[in-house]
Every structure is written in structure tokens, then in C-alpha cells.
N, C-alpha and C positions, 0 to 999 in steps of 0.2 A: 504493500500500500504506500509508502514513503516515496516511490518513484511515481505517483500518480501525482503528485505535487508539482513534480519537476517536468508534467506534459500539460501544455494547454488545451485548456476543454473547454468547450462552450454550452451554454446553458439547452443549445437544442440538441446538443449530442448526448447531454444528462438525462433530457426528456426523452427523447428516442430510446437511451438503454433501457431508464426505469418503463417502459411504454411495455417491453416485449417482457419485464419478469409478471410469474403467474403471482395470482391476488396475495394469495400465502407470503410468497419472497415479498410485492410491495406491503404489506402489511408489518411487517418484521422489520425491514429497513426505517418504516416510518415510527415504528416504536423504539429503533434506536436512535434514530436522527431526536424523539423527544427527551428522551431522558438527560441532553445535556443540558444544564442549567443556563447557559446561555441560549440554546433556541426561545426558551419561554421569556426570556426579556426580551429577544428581538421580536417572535412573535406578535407579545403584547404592544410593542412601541410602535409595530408594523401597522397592526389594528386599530392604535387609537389615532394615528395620522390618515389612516381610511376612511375613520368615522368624523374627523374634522373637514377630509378634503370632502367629502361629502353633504355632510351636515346632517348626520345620523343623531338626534338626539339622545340621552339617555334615556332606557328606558330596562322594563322588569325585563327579564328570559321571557316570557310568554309574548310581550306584546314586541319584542326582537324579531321572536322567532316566527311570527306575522308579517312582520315587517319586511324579513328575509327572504320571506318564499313566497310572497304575493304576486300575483300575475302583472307582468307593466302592459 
């Protein structure tokens, strides 16, 4: 893995790999990609500058999750 540093990739070549593993392998990679304590700060920092460029209001889980999957 050390020498995958030292080759440039690009974001559609990461897509493309992850694209062709079966649901199992993407599910397992994305539960290790969460467990480092820095995704969940960038996650989070990711999301609330989504919800400002936006103008997503606060609101509860329920009236979010309305909000999310409503037909435009």
C-alpha cells in the first residue's frame, strides 16, 4: 500500500475501481474508511458548509428527512 502514495490517481479512477467491487467488499471498505476519527470531522465540516451553501435550515431528523427525499 505505501507505493500507492507514490502513483497519481484520480478521483475517477477511485470511482471506477470502487464501481466494479461487489456490495460486501464496498461495504467493508466504507466501514473502514469511517472508523478514522478524522473522516467524521471532515464529514461533518463537509455537511454543514452544504447546508449553508444551501440554506438548509435547522431542523429535527424527521422533518430533515422530509426534506431530503421530497420530490423537486
Amino acid at each position: 500500500m505505501p507505493k500507492l502514495k507514490e502513483i497519481d490517481i484520480n478521483y475517477q479512477q477511485i470511482k471506477d475501481l470502487f464501481s466494479q467491487l461487489d456490495f460486501e467488499k464496498k461495504m467493508a471498505l466504507l466501514q473502514e474508511v469511517i472508523k478514522d476519527k478524522r473522516y467524521r470531522g471532515h464529514f461533518y465540516a463537509y455537511t454543514e458548509g452544504l447546508a449553508k451553501k444551501y440554506k438548509i435550515p435547522a431542523m429535527s431528523e424527521e422533518k430533515l428527512d422530509i426534506f431530503l427525499h421530497r420530490n423537486n
